[in-house]
VOGU-3710 file (C-alpha; in Angstrom, 3 decimals, decimal comma):
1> xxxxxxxxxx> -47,206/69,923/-23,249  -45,392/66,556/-23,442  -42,527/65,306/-21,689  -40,057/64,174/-24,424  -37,742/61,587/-23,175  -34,151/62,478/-24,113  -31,407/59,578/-25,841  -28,975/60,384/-22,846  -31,949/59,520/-20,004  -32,896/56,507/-21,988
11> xxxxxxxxxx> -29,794/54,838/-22,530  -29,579/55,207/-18,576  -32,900/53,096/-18,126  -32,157/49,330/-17,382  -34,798/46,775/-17,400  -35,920/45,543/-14,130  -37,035/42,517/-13,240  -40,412/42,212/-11,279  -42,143/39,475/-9,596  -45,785/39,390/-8,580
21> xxxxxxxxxx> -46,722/38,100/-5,452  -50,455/37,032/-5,603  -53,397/35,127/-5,005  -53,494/33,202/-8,044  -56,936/31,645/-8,298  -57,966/36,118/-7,172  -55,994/37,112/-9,469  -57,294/34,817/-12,673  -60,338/35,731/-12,536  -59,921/39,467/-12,257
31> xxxxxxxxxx> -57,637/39,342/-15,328  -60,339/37,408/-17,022  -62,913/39,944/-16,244  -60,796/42,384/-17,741  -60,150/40,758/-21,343  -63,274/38,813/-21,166  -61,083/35,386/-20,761  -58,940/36,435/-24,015  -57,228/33,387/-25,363  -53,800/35,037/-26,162
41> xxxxxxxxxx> -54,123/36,945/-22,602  -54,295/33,839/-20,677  -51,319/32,357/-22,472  -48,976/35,124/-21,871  -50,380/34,409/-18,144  -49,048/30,899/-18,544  -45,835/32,455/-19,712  -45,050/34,238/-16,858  -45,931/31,717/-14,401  -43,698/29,371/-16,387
51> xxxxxxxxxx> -40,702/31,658/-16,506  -41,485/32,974/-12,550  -42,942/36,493/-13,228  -45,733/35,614/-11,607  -45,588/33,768/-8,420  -48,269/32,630/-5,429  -48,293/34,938/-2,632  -47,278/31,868/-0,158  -43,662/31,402/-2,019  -41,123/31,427/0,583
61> xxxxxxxxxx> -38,414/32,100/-1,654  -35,592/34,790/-1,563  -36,160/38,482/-2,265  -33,859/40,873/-3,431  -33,137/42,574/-0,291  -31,907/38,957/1,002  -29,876/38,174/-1,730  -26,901/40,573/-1,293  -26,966/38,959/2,472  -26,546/35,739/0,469
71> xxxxxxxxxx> -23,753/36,747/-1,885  -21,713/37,831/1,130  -22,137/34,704/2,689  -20,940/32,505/-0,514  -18,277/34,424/-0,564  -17,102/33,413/2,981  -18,082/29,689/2,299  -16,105/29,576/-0,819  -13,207/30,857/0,833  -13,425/28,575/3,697
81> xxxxxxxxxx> -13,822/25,811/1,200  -10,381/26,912/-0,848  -8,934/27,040/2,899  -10,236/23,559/3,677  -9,119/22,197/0,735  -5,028/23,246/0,570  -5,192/22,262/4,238  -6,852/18,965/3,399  -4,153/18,523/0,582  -1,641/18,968/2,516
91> xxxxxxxxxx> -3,045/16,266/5,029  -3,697/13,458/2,560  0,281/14,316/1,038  1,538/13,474/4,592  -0,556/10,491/4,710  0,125/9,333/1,746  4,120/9,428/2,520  2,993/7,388/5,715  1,016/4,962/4,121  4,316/4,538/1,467
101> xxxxxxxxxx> 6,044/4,127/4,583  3,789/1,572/6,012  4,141/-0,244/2,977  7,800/-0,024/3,122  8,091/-1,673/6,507  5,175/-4,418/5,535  7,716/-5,639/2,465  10,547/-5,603/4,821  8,812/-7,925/7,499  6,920/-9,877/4,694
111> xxxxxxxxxx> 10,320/-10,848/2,546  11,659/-11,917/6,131  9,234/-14,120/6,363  9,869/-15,222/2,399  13,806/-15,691/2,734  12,916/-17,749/5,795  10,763/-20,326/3,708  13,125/-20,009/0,809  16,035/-21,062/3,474  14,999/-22,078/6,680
121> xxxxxxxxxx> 18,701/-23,230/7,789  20,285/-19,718/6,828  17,453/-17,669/8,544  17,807/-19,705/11,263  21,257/-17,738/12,072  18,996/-14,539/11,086  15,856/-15,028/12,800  15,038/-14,801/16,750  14,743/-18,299/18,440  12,638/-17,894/21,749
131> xxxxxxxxxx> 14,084/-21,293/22,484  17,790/-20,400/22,156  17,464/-17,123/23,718  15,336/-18,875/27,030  18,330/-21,648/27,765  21,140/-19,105/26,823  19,440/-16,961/29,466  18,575/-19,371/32,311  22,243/-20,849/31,907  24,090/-16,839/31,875
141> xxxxxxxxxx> 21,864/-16,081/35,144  22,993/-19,060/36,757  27,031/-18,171/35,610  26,515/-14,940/36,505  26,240/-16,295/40,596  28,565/-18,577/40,115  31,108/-16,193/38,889  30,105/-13,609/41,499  30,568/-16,078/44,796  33,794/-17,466/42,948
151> xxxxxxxxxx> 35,317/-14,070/42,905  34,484/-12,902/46,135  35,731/-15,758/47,886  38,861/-16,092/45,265  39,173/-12,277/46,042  39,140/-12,777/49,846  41,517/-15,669/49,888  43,885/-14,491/48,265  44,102/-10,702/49,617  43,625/-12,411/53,468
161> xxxxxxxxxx> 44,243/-15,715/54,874  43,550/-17,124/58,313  46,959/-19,339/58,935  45,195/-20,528/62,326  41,941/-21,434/60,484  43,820/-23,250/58,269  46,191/-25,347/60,518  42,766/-25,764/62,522  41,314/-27,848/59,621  44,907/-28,960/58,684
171> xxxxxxxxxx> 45,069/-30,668/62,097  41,379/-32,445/61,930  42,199/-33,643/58,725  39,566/-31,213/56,849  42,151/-30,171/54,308  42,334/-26,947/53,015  38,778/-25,817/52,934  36,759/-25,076/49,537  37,322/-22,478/47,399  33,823/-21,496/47,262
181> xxxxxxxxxx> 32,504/-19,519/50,356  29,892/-20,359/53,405  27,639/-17,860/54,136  29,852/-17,117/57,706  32,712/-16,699/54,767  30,676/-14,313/53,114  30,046/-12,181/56,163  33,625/-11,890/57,360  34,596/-10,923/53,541  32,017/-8,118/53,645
191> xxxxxxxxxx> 33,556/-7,455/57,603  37,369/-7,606/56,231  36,677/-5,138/52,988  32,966/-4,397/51,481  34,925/-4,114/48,366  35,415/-7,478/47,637  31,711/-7,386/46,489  32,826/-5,524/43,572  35,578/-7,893/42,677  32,874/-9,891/40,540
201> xxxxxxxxxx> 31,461/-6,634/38,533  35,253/-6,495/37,146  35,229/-9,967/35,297  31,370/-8,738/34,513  33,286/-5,791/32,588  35,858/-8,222/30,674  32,902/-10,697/29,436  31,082/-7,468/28,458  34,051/-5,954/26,361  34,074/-9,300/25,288
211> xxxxxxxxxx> 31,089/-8,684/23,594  31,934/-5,002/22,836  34,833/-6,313/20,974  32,972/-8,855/18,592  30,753/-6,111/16,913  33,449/-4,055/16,385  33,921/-3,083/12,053  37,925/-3,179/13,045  40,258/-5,080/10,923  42,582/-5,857/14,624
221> xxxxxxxxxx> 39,345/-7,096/16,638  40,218/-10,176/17,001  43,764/-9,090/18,372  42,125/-6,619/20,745  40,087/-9,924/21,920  43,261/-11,772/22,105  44,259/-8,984/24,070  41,208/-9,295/26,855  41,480/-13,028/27,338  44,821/-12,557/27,509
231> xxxxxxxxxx> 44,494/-10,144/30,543  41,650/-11,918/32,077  43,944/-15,335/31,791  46,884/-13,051/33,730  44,613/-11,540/36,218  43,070/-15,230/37,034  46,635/-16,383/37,497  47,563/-14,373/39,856  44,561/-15,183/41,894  45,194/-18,466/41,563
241> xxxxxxxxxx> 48,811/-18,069/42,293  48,076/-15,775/45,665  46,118/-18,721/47,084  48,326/-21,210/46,324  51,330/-19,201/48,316  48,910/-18,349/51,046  47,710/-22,261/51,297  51,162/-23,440/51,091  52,749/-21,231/53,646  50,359/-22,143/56,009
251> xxxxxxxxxx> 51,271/-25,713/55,438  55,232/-24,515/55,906  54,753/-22,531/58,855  53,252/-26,270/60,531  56,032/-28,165/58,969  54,395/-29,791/56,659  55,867/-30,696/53,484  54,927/-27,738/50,014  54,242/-28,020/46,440  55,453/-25,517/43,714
261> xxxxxxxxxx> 51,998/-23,997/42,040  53,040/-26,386/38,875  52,871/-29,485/40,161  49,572/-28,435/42,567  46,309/-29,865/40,858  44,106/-27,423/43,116  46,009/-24,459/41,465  44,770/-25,554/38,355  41,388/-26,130/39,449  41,270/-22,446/40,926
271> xxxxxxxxxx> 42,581/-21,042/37,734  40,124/-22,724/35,217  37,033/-22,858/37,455  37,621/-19,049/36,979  39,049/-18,245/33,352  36,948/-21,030/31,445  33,629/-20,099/33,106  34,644/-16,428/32,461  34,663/-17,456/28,340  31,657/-19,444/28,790
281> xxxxxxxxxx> 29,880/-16,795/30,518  31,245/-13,962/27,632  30,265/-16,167/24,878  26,710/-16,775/26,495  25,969/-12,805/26,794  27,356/-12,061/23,209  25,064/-14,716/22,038  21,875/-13,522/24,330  22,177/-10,086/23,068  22,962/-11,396/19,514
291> xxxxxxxxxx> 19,725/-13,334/19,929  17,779/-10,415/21,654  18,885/-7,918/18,500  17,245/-10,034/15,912  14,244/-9,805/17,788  14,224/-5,992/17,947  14,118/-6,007/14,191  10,695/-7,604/13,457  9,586/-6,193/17,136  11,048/-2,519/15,453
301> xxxxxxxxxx> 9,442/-2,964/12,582  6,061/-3,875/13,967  6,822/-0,628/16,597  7,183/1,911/13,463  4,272/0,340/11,484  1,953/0,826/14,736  3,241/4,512/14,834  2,705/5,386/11,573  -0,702/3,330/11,322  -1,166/5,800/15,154
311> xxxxxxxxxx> 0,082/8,963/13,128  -2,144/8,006/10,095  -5,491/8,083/12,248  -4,538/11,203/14,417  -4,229/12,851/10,604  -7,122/11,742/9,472  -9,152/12,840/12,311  -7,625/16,525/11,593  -9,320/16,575/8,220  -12,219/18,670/7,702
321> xxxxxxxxxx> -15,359/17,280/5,541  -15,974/19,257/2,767  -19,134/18,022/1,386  -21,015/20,274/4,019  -19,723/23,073/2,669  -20,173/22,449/-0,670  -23,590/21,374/0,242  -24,660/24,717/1,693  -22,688/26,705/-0,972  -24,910/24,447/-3,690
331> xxxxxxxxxx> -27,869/25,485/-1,770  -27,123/29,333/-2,119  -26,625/29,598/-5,289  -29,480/27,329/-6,186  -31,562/30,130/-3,836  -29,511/32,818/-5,151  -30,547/31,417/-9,465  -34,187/30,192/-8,668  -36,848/32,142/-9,056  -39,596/29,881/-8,049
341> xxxxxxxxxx> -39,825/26,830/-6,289  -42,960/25,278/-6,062  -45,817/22,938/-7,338  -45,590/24,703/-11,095  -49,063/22,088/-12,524  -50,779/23,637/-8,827  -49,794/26,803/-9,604  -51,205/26,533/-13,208  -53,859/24,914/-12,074  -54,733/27,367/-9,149
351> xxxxxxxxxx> -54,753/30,794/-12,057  -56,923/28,681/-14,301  -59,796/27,740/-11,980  -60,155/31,462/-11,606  -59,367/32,672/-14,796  -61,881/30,094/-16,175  -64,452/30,408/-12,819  -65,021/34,069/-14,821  -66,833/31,852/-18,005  -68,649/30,591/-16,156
361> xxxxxxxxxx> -71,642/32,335/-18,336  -73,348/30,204/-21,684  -72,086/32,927/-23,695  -68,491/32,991/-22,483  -68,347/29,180/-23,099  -66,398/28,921/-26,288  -63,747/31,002/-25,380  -63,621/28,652/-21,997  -63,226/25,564/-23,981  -60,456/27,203/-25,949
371> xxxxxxxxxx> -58,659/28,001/-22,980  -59,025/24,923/-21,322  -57,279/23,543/-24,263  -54,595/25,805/-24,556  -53,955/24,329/-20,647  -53,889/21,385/-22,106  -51,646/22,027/-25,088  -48,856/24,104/-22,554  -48,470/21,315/-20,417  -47,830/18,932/-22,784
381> xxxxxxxxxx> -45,533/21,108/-24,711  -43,510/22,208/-21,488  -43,948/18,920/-19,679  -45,729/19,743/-16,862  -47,198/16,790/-14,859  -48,668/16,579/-11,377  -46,019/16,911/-8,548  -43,588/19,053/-7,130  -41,684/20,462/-10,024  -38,397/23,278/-9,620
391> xxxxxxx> -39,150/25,692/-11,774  -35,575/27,687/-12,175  -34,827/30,684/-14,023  -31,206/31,470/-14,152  -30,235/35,340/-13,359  -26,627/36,692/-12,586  -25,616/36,452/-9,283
//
């Protein structure tokens, strides 16, 4: 008795599909010498070789037990890619923002350059002059030991005086002395009170409030600056004034005849060698460091570009290429879709030598010549020319 097949168990069947590893020229001419090299037979033959049912037993393609392998691993390389991607997005938004910056800082130094050409006499006040800032510099250094010998010696002289030194040179008709130290000077200063040394760094801290003063944003600067010179002038007055006492009691105590500090040139002299090279030392450092700013701005500007055009490279180097992964996720799902890969005219070619080595016979030669030009006819309908051809057939993956 039969075996009926019930509607339940065959709605449960689901098609299956098959591919047929084989010899191909074998395997031609045993189907031919089945159906005695039927026409119809070897086209439905064509068929399947055409849409990868049948396949030559040396494809190296992907089976079905490798393709869930494959799936698994598609999945991991698209995720990586999505990873890559917001990472690499996040990258080129950051250097993008730099690059704006870049571009910022190029405009800035580049309409510096413009306003320069447009008015070379304004930007001349605006713009660093190497030339200005050498002089200014070579003539502060050389104020700067003036002003320090000056001040130790005007220090010493007037906070200790030698009477018998001074009748000594009195006597050989030497004068007074300078007020500007010898070295021997020097020593016994630094012997008397090593203190005296700083004497110098105090005037150094006027001219540099001096300075201080001038970039206030203060609507009473300039009466705070009154203020300094004023203070400076006193303080330098008083020096003065201390070695003109000392000088002239010296003279007194040998009988000589005394002058009141008004009507003494040298008093003068003292006070203005100090308190005019003071200003002239205080105006020279406000104008180096004026001078040394505007150089910081182009050498600032030229800093930031370089660390942004620094920060842009290290960010570039952090991005990840892409196109290999979306290479090798291409190429498995291209293996994961084709069925066959391979020389489709050699594969035709291969099944019809053997299907047609079969008609060989005198008797079998009609049908041969009919299926030599269906061969003919398929290839030219399908396009199938000599070379390596992909022959892809599309499944769900």
């Amino acid at each position: 008795m039969e075996k009926s097949t019930s509607p339940a168990s065959s709605k449960k069947e689901k098609a299956v599909h098959q591919v047929e590893y084989v010899n191909l020229q074998e395997f031609g001419y045993e189907k031919s010498g089945n159906v005695k090299g039927d026409p119809d037979v070897y086209t439905s033959y064509l068929n399947m070789l055409l849409n990868g049912d049948l396949v030559d037993e040396k494809f190296s393609g992907l089976n079905e037990d490798e393709k869930p392998e494959k799936r698994s691993k598609l999945k991991e390389l698209e995720s990586k890619l999505d990873q890559t991607s917001q990472q690499n997005e996040k990258i080129n938004t950051t250097i993008k923002e730099k690059q704006d910056k870049i571009d910022i800082r190029r405009e800035e130094l580049l309409d510096i350059r413009k306003k320069y050409e447009d008015d070379p006499e304004t930007m001349k006040r605006e713009i660093f002059s190497p030339f200005k800032f050498s002089i200014s510099t070579f003539i502060l250094i050389m104020l700067t030991a003036y002003l320090f010998f000056f001040y130790v010696s005007a220090a010493y002289r007037a906070l200790y005086t030698d009477f018998e030194a001074i009748a000594s040179r009195i006597a050989a008709g030497l004068g007074t002395g300078s007020i500007m130290p010898q070295p021997a000077e020097l020593a016994e200063a630094l012997q008397y009170n090593f203190l005296l040394f700083l004497v110098p760094f105090v005037f150094y801290a006027f001219g540099w409030a001096f300075h201080v003063i001038l970039e206030l944003r203060h609507k009473y600067k300039f009466v705070f600056l009154g203020g300094l010179i004023a203070v400076t002038f006193f303080v330098d007055f008083l020096l003065a004034l201390l070695i003109h006492n000392n000088l002239e009691y010296a003279k007194e105590l040998m009988g000589l005849a005394t002058k009141s500090w008004a009507a003494d040139p040298a008093f003068y002299m003292i006070l203005f060698l100090g308190f005019i090279v003071y200003l002239l030392w205080s105006i020279l450092l406000d104008s180096v460091v004026r001078e040394w700013a505007k150089r910081m701005v182009t050498v600032n500007l030229k800093k930031i570009v370089k660390h942004l055009r620094n920060d842009v490279k290290e960010l570039q180097s952090k991005l990840m290429p892409e196109e290999p992964i979306r290479f090798d996720i291409a190429n498995i799902r291209e293996d994961l879709g084709t069925v066959i890969l391979g020389n489709l005219k050699s594969y035709i070619d291969l099944f019809t030598t053997g299907w047609i080595s079969y008609l060989s016979p005198q008797n079998l030669k009609e049908v041969k010549v009919k299926c030599v030009n269906i061969k003919k006819e398929f290839e030219e309908k399908h396009s199938i020319k000599s070379g390596t051809v992909k022959v892809i057939k599309r499944r769900g993956i």
